[in-house]
C-alpha positions as CSV (number, residue, x, y, z in Angstrom):
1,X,-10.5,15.9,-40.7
2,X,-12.1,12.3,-41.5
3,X,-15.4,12.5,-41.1
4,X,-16.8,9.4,-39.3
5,X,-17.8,6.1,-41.1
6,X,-20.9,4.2,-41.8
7,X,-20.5,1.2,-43.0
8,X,-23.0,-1.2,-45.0
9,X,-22.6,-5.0,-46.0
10,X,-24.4,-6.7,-48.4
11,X,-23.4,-9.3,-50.9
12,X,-26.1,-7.4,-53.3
13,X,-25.0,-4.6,-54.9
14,X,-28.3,-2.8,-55.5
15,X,-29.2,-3.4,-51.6
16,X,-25.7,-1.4,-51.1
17,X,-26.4,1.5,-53.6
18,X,-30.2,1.6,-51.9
19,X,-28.6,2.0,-48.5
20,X,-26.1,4.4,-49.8
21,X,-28.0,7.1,-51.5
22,X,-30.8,6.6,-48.6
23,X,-28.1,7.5,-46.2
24,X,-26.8,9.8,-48.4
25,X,-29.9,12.3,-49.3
26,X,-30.6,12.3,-45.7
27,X,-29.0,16.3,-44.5
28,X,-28.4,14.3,-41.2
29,X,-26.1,12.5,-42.4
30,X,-23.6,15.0,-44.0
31,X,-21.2,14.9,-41.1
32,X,-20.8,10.9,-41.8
33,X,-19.1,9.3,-45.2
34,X,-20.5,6.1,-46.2
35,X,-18.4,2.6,-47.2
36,X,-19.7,0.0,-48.4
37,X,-18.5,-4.2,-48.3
38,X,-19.7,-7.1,-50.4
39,X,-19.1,-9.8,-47.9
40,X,-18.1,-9.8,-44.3
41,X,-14.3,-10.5,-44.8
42,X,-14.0,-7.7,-46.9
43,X,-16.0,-5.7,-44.4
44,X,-13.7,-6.5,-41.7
45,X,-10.7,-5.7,-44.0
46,X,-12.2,-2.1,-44.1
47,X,-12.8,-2.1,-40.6
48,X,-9.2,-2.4,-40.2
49,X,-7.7,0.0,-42.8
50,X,-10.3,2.8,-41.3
51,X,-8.5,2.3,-37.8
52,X,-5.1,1.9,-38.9
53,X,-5.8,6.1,-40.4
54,X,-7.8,6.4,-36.9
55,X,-11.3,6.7,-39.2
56,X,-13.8,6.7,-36.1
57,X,-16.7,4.1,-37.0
58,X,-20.4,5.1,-35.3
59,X,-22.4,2.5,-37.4
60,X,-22.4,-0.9,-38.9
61,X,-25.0,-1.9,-40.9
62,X,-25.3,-5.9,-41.8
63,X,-27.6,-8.2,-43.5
64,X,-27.6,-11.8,-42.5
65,X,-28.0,-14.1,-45.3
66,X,-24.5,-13.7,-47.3
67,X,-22.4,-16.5,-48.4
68,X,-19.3,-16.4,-47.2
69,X,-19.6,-15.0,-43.6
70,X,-23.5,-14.7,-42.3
71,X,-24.3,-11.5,-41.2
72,X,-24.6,-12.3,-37.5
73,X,-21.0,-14.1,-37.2
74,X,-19.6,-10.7,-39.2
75,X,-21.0,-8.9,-36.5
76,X,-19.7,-10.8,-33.9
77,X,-16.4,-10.4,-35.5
78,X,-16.5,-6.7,-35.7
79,X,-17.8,-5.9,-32.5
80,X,-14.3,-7.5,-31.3
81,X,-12.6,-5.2,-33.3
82,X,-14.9,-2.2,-32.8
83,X,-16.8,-2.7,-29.5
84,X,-18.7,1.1,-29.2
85,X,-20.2,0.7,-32.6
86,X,-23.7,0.3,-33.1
87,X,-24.4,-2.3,-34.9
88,X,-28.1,-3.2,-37.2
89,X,-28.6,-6.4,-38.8
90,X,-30.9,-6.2,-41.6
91,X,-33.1,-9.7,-41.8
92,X,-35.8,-11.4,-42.3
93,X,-38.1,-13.4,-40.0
94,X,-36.4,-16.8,-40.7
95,X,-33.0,-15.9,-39.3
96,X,-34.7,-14.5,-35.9
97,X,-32.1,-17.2,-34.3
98,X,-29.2,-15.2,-35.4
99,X,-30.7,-12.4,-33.8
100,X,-31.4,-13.7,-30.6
101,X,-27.8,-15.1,-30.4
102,X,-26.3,-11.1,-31.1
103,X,-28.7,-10.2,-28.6
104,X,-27.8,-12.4,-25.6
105,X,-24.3,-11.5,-26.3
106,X,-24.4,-7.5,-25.7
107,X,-23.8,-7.1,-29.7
108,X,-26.9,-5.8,-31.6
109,X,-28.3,-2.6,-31.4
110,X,-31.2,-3.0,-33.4
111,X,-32.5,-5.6,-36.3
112,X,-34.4,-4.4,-39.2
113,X,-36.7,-6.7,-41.1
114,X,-36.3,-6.6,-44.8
115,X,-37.6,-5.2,-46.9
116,X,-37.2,-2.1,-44.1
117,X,-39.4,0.8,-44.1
118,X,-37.8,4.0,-45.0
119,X,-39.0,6.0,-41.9
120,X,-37.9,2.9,-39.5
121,X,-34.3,2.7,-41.0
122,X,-33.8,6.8,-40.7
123,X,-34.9,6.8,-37.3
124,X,-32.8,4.2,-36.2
125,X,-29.5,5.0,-37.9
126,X,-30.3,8.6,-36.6
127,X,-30.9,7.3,-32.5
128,X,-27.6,5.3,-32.9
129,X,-25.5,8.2,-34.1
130,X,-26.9,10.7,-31.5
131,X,-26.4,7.6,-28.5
132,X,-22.8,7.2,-30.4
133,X,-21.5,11.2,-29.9
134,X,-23.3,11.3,-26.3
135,X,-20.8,8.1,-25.5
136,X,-17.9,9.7,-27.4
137,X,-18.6,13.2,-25.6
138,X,-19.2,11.9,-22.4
139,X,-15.6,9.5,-22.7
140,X,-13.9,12.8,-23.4
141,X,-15.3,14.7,-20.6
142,X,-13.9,11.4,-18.0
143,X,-11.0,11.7,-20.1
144,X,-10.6,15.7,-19.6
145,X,-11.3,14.7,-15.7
146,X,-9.0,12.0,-15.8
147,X,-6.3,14.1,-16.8
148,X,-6.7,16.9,-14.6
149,X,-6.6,14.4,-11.7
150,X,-3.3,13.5,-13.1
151,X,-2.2,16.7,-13.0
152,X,-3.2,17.2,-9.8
153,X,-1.2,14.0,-8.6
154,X,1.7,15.2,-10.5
155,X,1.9,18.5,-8.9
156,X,1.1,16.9,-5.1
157,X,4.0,14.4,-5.6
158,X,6.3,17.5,-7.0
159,X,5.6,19.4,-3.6
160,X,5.5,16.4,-2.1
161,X,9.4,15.9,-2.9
162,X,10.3,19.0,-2.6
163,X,8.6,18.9,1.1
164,X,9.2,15.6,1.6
165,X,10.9,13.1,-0.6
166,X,9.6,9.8,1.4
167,X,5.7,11.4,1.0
168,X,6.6,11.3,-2.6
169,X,7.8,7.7,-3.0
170,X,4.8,6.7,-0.3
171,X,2.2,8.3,-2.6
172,X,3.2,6.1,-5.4
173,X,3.4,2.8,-3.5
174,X,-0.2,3.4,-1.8
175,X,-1.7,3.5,-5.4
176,X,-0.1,0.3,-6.4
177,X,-1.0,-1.3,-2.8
178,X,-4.7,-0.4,-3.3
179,X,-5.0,-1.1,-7.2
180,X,-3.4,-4.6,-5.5
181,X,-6.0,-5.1,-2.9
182,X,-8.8,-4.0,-5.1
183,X,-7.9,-6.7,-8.0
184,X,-7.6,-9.6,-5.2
185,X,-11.2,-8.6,-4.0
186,X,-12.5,-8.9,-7.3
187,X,-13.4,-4.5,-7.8
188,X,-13.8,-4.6,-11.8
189,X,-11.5,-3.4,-14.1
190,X,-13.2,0.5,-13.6
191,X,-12.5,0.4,-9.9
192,X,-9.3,-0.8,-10.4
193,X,-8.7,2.1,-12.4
194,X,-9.6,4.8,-10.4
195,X,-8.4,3.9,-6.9
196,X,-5.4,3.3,-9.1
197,X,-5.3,6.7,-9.8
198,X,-7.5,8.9,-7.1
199,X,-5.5,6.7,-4.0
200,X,-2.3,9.3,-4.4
201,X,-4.7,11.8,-3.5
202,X,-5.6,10.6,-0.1
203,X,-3.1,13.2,2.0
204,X,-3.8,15.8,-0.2
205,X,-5.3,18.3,2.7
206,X,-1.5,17.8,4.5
207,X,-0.6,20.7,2.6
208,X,-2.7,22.5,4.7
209,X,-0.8,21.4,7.8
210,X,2.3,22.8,8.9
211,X,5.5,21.4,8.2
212,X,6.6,21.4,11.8
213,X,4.0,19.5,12.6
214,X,4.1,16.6,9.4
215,X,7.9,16.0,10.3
216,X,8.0,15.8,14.0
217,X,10.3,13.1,14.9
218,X,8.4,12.4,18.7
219,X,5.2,11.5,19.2
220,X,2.2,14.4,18.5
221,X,0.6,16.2,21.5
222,X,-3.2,16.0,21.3
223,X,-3.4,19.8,19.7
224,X,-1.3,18.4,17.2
225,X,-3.1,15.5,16.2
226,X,-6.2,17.3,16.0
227,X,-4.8,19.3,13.5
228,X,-3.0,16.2,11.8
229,X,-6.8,15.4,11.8
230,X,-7.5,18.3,9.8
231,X,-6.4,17.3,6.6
232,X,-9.1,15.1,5.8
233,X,-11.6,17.9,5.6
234,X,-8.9,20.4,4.0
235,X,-8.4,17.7,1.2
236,X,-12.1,17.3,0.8
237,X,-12.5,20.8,0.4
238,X,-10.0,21.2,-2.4
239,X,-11.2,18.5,-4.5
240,X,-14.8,19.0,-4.0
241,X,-15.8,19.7,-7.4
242,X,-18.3,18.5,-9.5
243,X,-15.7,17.4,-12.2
244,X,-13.8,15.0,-9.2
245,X,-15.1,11.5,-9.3
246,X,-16.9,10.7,-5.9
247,X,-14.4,7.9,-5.6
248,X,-11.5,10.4,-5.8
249,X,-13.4,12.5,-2.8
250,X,-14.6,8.9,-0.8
251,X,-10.5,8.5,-0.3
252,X,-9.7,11.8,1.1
253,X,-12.6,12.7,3.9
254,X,-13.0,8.7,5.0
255,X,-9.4,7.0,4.5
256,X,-8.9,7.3,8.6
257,X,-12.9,5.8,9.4
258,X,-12.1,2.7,11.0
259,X,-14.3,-0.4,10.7
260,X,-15.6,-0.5,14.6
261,X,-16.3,3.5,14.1
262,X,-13.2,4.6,16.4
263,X,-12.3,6.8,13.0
264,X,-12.4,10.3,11.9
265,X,-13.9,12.6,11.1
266,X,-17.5,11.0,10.8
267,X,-16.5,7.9,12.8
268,X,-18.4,5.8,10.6
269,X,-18.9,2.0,10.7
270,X,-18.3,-1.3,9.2
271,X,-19.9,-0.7,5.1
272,X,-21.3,2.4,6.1
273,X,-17.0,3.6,5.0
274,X,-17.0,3.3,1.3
275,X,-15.0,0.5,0.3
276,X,-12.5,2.4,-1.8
277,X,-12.1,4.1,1.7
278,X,-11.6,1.0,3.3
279,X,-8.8,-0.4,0.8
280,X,-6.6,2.7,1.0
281,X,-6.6,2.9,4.8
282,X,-5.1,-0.5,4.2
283,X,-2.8,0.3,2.2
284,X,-1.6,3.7,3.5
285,X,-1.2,1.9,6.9
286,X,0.6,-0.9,5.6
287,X,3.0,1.4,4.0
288,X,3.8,3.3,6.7
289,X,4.7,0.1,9.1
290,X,7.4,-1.1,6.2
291,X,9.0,1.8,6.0
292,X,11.0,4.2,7.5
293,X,9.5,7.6,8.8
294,X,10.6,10.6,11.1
295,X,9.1,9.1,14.1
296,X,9.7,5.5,13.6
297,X,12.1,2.9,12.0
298,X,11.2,0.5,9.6
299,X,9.2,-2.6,10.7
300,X,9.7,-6.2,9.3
301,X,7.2,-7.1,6.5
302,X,6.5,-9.7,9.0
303,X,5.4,-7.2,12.3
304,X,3.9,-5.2,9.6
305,X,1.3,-8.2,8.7
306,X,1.0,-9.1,12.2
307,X,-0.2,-5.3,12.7
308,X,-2.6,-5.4,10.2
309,X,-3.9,-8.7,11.3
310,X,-4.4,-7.9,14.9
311,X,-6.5,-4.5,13.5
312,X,-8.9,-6.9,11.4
313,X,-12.2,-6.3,12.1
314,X,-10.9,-3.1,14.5
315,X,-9.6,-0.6,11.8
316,X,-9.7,-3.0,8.9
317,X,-12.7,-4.7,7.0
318,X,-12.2,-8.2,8.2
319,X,-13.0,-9.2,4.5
320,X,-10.1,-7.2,2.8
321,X,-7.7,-7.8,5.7
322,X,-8.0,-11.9,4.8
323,X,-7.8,-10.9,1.1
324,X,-4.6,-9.0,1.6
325,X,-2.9,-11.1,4.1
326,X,-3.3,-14.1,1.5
327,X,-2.8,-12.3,-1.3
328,X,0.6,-11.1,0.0
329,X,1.4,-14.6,1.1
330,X,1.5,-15.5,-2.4
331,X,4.3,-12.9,-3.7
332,X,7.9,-13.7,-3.3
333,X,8.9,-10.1,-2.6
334,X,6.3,-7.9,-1.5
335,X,8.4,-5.1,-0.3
336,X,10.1,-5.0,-3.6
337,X,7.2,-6.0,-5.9
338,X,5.3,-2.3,-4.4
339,X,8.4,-0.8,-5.6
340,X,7.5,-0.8,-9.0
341,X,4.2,-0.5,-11.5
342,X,2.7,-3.6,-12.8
């Protein structure tokens, strides 16, 4: 296995050797090979050849003054190529511009003056690497997460067809309709993600209802809805693990609340739903007016709207209800554009 890279620039070669045989003496160390670059091109050649053999890179290590590239526009340069790396910028108190200008832009980790102190430099390289595998362990425990939600999605729209082939399809479109909402209303790229991935989950708890009940082709008798009402708290229970992300769990127990707190099970109110909440019961309501279902025929896109419209500020945040009616407004095929992954 590759062991992860260090990597040290200076255009003097006995500054690179110093850095080098520091790092290497050092027993921390030993899990990390050192490469060194004479110039910043050259360093950002290397940069490249490590990642095309998938060579992980904890540490960069720059000085400033160096003729063909300064050390602060190297940097700048790398950290577009290698974001999560720490990066140190060896430097003097002259070039305290150059640091300033890595600092406002989220780049440096730390600056060392030269000439550094021993002790200082250890410590620091030492801090970086152990804040660099807590990222890298913590990514791969969301990532362990993240696949075990998909798994979990996978096997509930398996069922789902088996059970049901339109829950199936509807599944899919609700996480494309609220991954659509959630862009329009400016959720970062994060948010996106997940209600892009935890809305399929919202019905999970139906498979704790009975069939007979989930495919009735009249309206429900109030027994029934109560225990339609039900699955909110059987889906809550079943994903209500420490491992879930929140947001994941938000979406099943609170995707009925309604914004003038006529909802279940909590009847909560206005931002007091969480808004990941509020998004999918957009969505999953939309979804079910379009299209066809045992009890109902499939309304226009046009009724549809003029549904959701009339429930602003009633069921629906008022905000995301404006944000969705324009938004939709704005594609030429909606129906058909939730259809498919974008």
């Amino acid at each position: 296995m590759n062991k992860p890279r260090i990597i040290c620039v200076d255009d003097e070669a006995i500054i690179l050797q110093s850095l080098k045989q520091e790092l290497k003496s050092d027993p921390f160390f030993q899990d990390y090979a050192i490469e060194v670059a004479d110039s910043g091109p050259r360093a950002l050649q290397l940069i490249e050849e490590l990642l095309q053999e998938d060579i992980e890179i904890p540490i960069i290590i720059s000085d400033q003054r160096m003729p063909s590239m300064k050390g602060d526009a190297f940097l700048v340069a790398a950290h577009n190529i290698v974001p999560d790396a720490y990066k140190i910028l060896l430097t003097g108190y002259s070039d305290l511009e150059a640091v300033v200008h890595l600092v406002n832009h989220d780049i440096l980790y730390r600056y060392i003056s030269k000439p550094w102190d021993r002790n200082d430099l250890s410590l620091t390289l030492r801090t970086a690497c152990k804040a660099w595998n807590q990222k890298r362990l913590i990514a791969a425990q969301q990532n362990k997460i993240e696949n075990l939600t998909m798994a979990m999605v996978t096997t509930l729209e398996s069922a789902n067809f088996f059970f049901d082939e339109e829950t199936g399809n509807h599944i899919r479109r609700i996480s494309r309709i609220s991954a659509f909402i959630a862009v329009k209303a400016g959720c970062d790229e994060e948010f996106v993600k997940n209600i892009r991935m935890y809305a399929p989950l919202h019905d999970i708890g139906k498979v704790g209802v009975g069939k007979e009940i989930l495919l009735k082709p009249a309206s429900l008798t109030p027994e029934e809805f109560e225990q339609i009402k039900t699955h909110v708290v059987i889906g809550h229970q079943i994903i209500n693990s420490e491992a879930i992300d929140s947001i994941a769990k938000n979406i099943v127990l609170y995707h009925h609340e309604k914004w003038a707190g006529s909802g279940y099970v909590n009847a909560l109110q206005g931002k007091d739903i969480p808004l990941e909440a509020r998004i999918v019961s957009i969505a999953d309501v939309f979804d079910a007016l379009v299209n066809k279902r045992v009890y109902k025929p499939a309304f226009s896109l046009e009724k549809a709207l003029e549904i959701i419209e009339s429930e602003r500020g009633k069921s629906f945040d008022p905000h995301l209800v404006e944000t969705f009616l324009h938004a939709v407004a704005q594609l030429d095929d909606p129906l058909s554009y939730f259809e498919e992954d974008h």
